[in-house]
N, CA and C atoms as an extended XYZ file, in Angstrom:
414
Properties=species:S:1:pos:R:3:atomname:S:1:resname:S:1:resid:I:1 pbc="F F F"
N        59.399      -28.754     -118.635 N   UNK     1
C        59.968      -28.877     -117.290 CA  UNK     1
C        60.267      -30.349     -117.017 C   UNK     1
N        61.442      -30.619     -116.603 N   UNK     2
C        61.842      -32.030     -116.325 CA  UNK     2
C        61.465      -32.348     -114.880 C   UNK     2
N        61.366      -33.385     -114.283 N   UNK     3
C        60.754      -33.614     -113.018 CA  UNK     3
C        62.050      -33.290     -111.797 C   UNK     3
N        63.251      -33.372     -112.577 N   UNK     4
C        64.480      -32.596     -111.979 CA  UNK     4
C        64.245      -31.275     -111.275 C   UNK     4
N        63.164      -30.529     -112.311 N   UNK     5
C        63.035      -29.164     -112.032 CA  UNK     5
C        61.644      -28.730     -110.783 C   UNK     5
N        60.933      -29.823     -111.158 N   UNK     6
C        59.517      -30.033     -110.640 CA  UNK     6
C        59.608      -30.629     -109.098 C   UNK     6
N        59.517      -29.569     -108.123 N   UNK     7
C        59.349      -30.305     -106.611 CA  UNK     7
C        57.944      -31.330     -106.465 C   UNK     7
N        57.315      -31.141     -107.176 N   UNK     8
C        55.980      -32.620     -107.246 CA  UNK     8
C        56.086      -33.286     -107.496 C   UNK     8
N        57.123      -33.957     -108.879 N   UNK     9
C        57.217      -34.754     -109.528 CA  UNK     9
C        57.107      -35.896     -108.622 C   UNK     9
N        57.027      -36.495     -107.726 N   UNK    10
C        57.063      -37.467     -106.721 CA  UNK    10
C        55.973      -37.214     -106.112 C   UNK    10
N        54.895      -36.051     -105.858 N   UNK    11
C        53.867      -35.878     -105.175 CA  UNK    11
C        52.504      -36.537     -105.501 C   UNK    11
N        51.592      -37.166     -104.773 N   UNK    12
C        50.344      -37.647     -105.165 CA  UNK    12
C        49.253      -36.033     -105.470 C   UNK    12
N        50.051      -34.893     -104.549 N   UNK    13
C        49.206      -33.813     -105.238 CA  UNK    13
C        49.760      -32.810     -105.674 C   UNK    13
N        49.541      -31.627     -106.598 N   UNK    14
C        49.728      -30.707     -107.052 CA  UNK    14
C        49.961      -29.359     -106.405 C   UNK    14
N        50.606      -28.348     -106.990 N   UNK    15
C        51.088      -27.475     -105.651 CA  UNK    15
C        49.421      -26.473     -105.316 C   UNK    15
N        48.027      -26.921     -106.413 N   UNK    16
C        47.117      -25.963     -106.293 CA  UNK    16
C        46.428      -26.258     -105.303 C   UNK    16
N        46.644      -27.805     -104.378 N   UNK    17
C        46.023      -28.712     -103.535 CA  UNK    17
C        46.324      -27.857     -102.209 C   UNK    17
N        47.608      -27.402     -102.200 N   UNK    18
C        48.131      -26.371     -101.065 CA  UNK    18
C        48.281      -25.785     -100.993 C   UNK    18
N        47.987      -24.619     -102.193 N   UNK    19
C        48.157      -23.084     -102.000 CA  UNK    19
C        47.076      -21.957     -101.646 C   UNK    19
N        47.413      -21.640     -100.856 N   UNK    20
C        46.283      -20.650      -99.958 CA  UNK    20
C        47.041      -20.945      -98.582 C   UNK    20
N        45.550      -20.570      -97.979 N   UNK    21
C        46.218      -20.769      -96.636 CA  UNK    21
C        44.944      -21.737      -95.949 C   UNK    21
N        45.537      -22.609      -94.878 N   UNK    22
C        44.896      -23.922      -94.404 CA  UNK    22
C        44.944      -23.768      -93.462 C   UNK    22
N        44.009      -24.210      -92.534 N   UNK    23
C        44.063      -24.352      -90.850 CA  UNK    23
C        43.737      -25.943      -90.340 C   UNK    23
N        44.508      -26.440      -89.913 N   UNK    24
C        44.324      -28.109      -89.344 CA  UNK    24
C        43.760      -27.557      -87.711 C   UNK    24
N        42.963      -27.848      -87.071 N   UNK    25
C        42.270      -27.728      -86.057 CA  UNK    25
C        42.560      -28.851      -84.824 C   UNK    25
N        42.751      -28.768      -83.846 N   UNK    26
C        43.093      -29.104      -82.832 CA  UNK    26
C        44.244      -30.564      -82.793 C   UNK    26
N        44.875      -29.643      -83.626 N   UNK    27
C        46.596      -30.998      -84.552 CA  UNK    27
C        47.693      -30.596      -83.105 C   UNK    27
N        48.058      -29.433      -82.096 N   UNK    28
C        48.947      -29.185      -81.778 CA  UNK    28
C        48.984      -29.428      -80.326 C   UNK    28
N        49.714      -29.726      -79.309 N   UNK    29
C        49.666      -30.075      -78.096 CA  UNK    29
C        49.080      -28.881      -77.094 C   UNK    29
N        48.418      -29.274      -76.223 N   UNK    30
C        47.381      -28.047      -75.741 CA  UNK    30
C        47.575      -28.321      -74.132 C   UNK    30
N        46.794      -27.681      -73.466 N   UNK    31
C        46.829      -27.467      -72.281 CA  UNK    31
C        45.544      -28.521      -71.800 C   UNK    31
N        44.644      -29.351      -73.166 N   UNK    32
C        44.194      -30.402      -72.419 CA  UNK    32
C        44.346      -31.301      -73.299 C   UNK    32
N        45.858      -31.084      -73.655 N   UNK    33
C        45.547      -32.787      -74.172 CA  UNK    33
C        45.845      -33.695      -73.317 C   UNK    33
N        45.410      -34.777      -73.477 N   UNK    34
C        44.732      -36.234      -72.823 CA  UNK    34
C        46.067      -36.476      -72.482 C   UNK    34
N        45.900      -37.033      -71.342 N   UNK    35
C        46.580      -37.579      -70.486 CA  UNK    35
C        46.516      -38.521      -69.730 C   UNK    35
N        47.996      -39.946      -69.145 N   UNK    36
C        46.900      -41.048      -68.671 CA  UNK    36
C        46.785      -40.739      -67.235 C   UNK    36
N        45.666      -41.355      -66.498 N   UNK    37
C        45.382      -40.928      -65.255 CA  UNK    37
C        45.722      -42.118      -64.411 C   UNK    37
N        46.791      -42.605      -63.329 N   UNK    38
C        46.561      -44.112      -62.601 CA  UNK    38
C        44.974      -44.162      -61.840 C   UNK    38
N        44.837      -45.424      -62.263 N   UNK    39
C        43.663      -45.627      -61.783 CA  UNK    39
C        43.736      -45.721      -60.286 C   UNK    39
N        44.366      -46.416      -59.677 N   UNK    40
C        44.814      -46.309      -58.212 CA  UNK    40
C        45.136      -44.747      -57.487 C   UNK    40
N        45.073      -43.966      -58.218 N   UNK    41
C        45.690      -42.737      -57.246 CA  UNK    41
C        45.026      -41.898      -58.051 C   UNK    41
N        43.900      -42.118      -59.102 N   UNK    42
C        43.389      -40.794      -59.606 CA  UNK    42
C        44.684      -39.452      -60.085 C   UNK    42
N        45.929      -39.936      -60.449 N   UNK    43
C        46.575      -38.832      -60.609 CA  UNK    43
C        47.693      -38.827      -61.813 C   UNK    43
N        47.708      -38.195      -62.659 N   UNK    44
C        48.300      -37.812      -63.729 CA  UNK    44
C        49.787      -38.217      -63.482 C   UNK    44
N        50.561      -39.284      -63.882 N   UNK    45
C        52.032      -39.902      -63.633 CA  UNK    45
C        52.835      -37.868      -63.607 C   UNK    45
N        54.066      -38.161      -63.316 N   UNK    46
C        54.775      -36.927      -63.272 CA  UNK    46
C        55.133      -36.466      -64.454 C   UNK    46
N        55.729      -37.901      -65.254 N   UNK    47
C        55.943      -37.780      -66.493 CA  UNK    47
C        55.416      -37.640      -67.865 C   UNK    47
N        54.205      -37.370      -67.355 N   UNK    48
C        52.695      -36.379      -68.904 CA  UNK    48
C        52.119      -35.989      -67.961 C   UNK    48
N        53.138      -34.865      -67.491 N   UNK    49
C        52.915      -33.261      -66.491 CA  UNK    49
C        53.403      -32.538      -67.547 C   UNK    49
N        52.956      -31.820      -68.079 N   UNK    50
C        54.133      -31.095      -68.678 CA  UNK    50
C        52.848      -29.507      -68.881 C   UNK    50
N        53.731      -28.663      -69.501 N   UNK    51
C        53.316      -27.385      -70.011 CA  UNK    51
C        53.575      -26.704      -71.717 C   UNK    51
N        52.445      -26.059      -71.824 N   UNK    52
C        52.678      -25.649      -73.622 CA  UNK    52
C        53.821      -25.278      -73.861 C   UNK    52
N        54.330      -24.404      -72.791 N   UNK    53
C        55.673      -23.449      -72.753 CA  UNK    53
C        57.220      -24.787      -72.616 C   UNK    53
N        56.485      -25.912      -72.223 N   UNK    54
C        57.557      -27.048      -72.190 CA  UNK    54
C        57.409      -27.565      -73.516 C   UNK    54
N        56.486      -27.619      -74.048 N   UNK    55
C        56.495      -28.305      -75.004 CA  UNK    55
C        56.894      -27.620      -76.362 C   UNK    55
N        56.679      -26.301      -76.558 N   UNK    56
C        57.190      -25.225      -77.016 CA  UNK    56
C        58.725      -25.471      -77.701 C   UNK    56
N        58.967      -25.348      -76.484 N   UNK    57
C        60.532      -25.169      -76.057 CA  UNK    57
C        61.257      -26.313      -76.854 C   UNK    57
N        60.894      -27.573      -76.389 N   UNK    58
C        61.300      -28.780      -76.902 CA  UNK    58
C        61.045      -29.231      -78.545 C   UNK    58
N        60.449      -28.480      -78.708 N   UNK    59
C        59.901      -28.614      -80.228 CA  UNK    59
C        60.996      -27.670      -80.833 C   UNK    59
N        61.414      -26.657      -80.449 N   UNK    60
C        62.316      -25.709      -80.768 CA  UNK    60
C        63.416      -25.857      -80.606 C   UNK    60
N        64.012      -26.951      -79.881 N   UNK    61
C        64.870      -27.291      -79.196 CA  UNK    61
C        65.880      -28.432      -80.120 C   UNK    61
N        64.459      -28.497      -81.408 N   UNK    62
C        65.264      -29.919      -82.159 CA  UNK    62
C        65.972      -29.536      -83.064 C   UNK    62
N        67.038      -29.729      -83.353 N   UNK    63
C        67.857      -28.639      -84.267 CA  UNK    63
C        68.002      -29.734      -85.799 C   UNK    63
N        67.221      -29.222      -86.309 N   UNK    64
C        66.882      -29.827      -87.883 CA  UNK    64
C        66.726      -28.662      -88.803 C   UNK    64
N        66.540      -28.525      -90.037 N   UNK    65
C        66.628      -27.470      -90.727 CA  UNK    65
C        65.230      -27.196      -91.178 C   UNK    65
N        64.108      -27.974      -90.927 N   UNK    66
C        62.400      -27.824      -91.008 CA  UNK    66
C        62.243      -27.558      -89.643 C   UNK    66
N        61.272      -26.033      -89.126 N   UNK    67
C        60.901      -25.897      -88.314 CA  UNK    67
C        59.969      -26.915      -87.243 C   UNK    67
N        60.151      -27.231      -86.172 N   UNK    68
C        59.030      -28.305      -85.558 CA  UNK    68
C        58.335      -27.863      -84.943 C   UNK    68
N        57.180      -28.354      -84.556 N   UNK    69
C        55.709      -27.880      -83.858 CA  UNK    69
C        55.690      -29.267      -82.809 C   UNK    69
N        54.952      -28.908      -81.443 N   UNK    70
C        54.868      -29.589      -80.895 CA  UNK    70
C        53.436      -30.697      -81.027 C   UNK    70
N        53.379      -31.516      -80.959 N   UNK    71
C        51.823      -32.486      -80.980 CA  UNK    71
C        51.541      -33.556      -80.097 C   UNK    71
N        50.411      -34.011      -79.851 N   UNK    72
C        50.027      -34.022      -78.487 CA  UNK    72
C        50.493      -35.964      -78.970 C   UNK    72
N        51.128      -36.635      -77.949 N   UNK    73
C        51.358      -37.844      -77.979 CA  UNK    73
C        50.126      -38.639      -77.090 C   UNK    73
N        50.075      -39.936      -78.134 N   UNK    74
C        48.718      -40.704      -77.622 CA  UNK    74
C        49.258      -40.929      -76.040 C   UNK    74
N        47.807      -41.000      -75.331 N   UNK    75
C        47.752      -41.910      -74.352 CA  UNK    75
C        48.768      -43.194      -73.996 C   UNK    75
N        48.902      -43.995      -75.087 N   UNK    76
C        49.448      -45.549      -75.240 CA  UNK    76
C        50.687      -45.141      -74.793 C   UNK    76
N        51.352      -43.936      -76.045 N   UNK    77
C        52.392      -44.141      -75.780 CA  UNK    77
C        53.188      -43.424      -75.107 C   UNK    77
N        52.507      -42.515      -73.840 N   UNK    78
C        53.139      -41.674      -72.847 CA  UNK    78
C        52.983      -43.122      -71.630 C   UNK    78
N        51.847      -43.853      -71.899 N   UNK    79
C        52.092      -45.003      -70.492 CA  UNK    79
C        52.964      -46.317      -71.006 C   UNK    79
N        53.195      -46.353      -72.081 N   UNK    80
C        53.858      -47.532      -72.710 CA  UNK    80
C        55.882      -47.338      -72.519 C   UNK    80
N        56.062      -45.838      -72.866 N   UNK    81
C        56.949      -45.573      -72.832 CA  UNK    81
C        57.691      -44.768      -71.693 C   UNK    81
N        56.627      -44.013      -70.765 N   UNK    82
C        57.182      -43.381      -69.906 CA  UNK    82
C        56.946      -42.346      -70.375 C   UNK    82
N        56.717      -41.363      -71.534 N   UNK    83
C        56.887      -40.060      -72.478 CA  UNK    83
C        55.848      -39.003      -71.864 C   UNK    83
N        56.239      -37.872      -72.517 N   UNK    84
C        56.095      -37.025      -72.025 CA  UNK    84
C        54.794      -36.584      -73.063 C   UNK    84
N        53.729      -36.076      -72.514 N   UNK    85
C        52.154      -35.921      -73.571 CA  UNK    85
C        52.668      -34.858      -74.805 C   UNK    85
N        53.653      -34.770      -74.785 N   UNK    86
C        54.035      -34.559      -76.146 CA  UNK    86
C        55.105      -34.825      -76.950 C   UNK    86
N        55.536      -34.270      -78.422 N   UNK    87
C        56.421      -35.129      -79.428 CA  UNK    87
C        56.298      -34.216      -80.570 C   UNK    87
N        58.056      -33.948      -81.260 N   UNK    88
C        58.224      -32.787      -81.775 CA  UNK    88
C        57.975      -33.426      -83.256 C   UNK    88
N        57.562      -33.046      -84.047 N   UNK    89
C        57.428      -33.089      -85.359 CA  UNK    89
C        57.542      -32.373      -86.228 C   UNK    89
N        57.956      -32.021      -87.603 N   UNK    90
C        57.967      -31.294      -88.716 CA  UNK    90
C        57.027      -30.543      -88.902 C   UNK    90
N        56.488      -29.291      -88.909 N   UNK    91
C        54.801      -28.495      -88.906 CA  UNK    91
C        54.467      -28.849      -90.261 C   UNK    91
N        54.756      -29.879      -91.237 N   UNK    92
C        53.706      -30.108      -91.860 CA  UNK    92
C        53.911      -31.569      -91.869 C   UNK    92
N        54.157      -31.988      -90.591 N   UNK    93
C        53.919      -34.099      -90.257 CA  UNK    93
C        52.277      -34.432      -90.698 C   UNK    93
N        52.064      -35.430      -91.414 N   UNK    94
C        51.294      -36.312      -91.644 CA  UNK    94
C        50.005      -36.195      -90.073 C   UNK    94
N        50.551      -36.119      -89.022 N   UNK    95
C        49.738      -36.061      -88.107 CA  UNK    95
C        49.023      -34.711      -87.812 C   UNK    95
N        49.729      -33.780      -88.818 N   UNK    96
C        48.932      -32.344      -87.935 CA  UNK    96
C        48.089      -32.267      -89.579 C   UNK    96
N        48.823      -32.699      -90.818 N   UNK    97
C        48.055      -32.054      -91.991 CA  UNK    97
C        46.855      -32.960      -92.129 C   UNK    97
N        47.255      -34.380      -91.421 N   UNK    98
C        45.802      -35.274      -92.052 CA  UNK    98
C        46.135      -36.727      -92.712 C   UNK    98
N        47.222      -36.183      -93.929 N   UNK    99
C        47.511      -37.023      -94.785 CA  UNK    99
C        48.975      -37.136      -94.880 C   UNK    99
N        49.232      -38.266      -95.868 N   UNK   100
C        50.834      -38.186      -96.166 CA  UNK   100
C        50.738      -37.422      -97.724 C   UNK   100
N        49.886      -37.749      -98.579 N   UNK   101
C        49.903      -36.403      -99.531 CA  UNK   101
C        50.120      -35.419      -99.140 C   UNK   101
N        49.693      -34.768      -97.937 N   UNK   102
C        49.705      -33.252      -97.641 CA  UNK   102
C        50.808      -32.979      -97.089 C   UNK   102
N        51.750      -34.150      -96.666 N   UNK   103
C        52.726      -33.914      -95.866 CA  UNK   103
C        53.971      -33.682      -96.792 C   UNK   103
N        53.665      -34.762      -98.053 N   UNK   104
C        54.685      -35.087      -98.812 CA  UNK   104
C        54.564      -33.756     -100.184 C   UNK   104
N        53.230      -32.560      -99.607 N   UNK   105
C        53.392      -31.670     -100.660 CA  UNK   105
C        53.958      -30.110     -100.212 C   UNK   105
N        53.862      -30.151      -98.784 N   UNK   106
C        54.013      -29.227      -98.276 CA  UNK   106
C        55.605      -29.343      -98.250 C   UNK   106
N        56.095      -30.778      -97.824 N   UNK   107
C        57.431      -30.563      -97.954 CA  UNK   107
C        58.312      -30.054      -99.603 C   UNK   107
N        57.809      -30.752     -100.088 N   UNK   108
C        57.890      -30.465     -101.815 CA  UNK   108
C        58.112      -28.783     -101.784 C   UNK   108
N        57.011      -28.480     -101.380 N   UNK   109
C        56.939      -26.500     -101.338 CA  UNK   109
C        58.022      -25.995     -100.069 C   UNK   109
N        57.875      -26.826      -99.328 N   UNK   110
C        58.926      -25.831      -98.359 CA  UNK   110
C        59.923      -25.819      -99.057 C   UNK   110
N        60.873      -27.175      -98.940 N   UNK   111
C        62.332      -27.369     -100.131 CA  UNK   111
C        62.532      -26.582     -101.159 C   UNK   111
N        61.349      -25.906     -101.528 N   UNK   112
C        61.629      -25.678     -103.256 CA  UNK   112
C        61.542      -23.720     -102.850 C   UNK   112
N        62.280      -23.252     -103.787 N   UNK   113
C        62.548      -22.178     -103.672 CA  UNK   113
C        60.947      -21.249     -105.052 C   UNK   113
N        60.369      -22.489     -105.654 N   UNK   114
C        59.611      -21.553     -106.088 CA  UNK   114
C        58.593      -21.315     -105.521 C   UNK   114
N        58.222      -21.714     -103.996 N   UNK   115
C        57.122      -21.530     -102.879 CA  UNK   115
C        57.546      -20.889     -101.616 C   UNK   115
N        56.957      -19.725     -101.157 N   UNK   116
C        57.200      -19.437     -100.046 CA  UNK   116
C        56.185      -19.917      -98.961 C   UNK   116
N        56.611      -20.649      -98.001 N   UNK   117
C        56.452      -21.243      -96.640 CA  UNK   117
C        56.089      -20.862      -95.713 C   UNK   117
N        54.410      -20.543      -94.850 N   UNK   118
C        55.154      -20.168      -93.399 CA  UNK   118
C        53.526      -20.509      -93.028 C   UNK   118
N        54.223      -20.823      -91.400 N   UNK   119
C        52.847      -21.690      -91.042 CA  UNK   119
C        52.645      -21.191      -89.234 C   UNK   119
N        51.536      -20.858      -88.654 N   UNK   120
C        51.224      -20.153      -87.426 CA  UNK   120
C        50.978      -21.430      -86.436 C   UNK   120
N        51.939      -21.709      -85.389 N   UNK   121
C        51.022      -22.499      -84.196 CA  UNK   121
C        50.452      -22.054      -83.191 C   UNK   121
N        49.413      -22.442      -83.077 N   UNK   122
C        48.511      -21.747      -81.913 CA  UNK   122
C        48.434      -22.348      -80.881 C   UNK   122
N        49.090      -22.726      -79.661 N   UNK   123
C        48.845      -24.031      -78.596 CA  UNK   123
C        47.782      -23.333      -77.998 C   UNK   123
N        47.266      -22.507      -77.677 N   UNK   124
C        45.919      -22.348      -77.138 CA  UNK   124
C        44.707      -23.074      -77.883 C   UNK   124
N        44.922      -23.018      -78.957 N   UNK   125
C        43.256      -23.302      -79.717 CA  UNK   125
C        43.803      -25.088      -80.172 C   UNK   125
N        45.050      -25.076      -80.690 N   UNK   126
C        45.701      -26.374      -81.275 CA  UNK   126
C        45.626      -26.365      -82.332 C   UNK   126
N        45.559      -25.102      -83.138 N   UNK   127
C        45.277      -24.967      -84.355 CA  UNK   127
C        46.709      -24.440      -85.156 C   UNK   127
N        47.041      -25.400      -86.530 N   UNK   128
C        48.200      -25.125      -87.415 CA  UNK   128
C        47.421      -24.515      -88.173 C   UNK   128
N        47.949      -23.351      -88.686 N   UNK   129
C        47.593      -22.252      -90.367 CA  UNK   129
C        48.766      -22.691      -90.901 C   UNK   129
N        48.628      -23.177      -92.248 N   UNK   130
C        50.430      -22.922      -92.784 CA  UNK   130
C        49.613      -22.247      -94.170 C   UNK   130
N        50.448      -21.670      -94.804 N   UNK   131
C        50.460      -20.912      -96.247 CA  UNK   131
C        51.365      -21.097      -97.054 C   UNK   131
N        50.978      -21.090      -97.823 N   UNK   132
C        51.710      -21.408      -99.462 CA  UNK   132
C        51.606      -20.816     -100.561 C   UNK   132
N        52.661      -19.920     -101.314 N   UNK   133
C        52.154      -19.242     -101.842 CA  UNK   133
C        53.627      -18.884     -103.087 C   UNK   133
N        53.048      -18.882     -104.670 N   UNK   134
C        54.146      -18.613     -105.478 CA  UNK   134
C        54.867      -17.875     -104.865 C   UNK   134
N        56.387      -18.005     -105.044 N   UNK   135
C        57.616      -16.961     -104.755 CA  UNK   135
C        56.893      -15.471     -105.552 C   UNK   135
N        56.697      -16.033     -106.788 N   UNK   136
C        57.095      -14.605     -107.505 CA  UNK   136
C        55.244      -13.950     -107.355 C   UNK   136
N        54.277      -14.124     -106.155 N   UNK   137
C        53.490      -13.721     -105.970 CA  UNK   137
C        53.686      -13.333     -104.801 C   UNK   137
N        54.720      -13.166     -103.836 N   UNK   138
C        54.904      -12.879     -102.261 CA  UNK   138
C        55.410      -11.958     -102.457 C   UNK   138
């Protein structure tokens, strides 16, 4: 197999590192994620008001050809920027899997037609499942 053929060939891990099925735990924007509060008025700015069903939406909303998941944006940078407590990302971004290995293997498997792909968001719990699994075993 030439690395032409090989979606890892560029990966720090192997496709056995990701196959099964995985759950990243409280990776996805929730109904408490943190939010900044003014200290003067005790009250949550208007702009990191938002809802799962907003954030949902907007994550869905990004028209790319990798599905996006919504994730909860720091503190810093909802008061730094004005932003909204959340920010759409790729469902297997570096921020929900952990790592950039995991990010850079999952993409490897999505792209590649000899892995089938599919991954559950839960905004209640904040929990990503994604699965991975040979084509010719699905």
């Amino acid at each position: 197999m030439t690395s032409d053929d090989d979606p890892f060939h560029d990966c720090e891990l192997d496709p056995e590192a990701i196959l099964g099925t995985h759950t990243f735990e409280d990776v996805l924007f929730t109904d408490e994620t943190e939010t900044p509060v003014n200290v003067l008025t005790g009250e949550t700015p208007a702009h990191s008001q938002a809802t799962v069903e907003e954030a949902k939406e907007f994550a869905a909303s990004i028209d790319m050809e990798t599905p996006q998941i919504a994730l909860p944006a720091s503190v810093e940078s909802q008061v730094e920027t004005q932003s909204k407590p959340y920010t759409a990302a790729a469902f297997f971004h570096f921020k929900a899997t952990g790592s950039l290995a995991r990010h850079r293997a999952y993409h490897a498997a999505y792209e590649s037609d000899a892995f089938a792909v599919d991954f559950e968001a839960d905004y209640e719990s904040g929990d990503l499942t994604i699965t991975v699994e040979r084509a010719d075993e699905s």
